[in-house]
N, C-alpha and C positions, 0 to 999 in steps of 0.2 A: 504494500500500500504506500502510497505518496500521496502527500498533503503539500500543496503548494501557494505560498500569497501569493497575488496579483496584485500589486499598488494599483490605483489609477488618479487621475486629476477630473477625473468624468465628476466628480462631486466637489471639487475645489478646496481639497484637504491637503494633497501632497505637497514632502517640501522641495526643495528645491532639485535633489537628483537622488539616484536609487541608495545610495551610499546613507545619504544623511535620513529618506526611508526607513533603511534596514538598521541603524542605529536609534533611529526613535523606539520603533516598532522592539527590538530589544530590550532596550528600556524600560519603556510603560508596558507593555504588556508580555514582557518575558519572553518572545517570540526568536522561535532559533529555526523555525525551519524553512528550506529554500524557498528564493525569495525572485519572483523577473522585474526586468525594470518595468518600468511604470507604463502600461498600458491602458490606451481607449479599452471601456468595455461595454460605453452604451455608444448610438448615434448611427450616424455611416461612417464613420470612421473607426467601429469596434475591430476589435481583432478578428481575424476569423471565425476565434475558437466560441468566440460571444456571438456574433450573428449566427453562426451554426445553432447553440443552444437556443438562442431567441427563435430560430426559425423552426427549431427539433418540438420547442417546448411552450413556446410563449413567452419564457421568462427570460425579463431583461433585468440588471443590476437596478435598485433604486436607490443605494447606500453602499457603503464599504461593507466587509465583512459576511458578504453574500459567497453559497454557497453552491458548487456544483457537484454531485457526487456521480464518477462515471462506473461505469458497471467491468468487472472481465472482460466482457466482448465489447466495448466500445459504444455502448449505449449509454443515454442518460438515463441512471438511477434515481434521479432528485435532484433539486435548486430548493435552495432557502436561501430564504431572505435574512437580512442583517440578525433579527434577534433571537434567531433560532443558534444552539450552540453548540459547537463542533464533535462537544462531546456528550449532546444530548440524544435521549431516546429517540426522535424521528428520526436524525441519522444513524447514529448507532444500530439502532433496528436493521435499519436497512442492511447495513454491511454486516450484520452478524448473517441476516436472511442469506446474503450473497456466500459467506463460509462456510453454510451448512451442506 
């Protein structure tokens, strides 16, 4: 399994380059794991890998800390939004379902 951030500026939070990012994000919220630089992930200028979900799923980012979970075979398993938590039961669920 991989858990990966996605910074973006699509909500006009980030600072100024991925560095100073992945040093915040350290800091305040203890976060050690890998990290891309800072990408669109709403608009037309989203990443690929966000217009694909938006187009797989409906679901587009509306805040930081949104969630995509992909399945074994390259399916979307689930999107959550901001206040759902990484390490709560709707996800978790999921990926145990995916282990059994």
């Amino acid at each position: 399994m991989l858990i990966l951030a996605v910074p973006s500026n699509d909500f006009d939070q980030e600072l100024a380059d991925e560095a100073a990012v992945k040093e915040y994000c350290e800091m305040t919220f203890d976060l050690t794991l890998p990290m891309t630089e800072i990408t669109a992930v709403t608009g037309a200028g989203a990443h690929p890998f966000y217009a694909w979900v938006r187009d797989q799923t409906g679901f587009v980012p509306g805040w930081n800390f949104n969630k995509v979970l992909i399945a074994p075979d390259g399916s979307i398993a689930g999107t959550f939004g901001a206040p759902v938590r990484p390490e709560g039961p709707q996800i978790l669920g999921r990926i145990e379902a995916m282990l059994e």
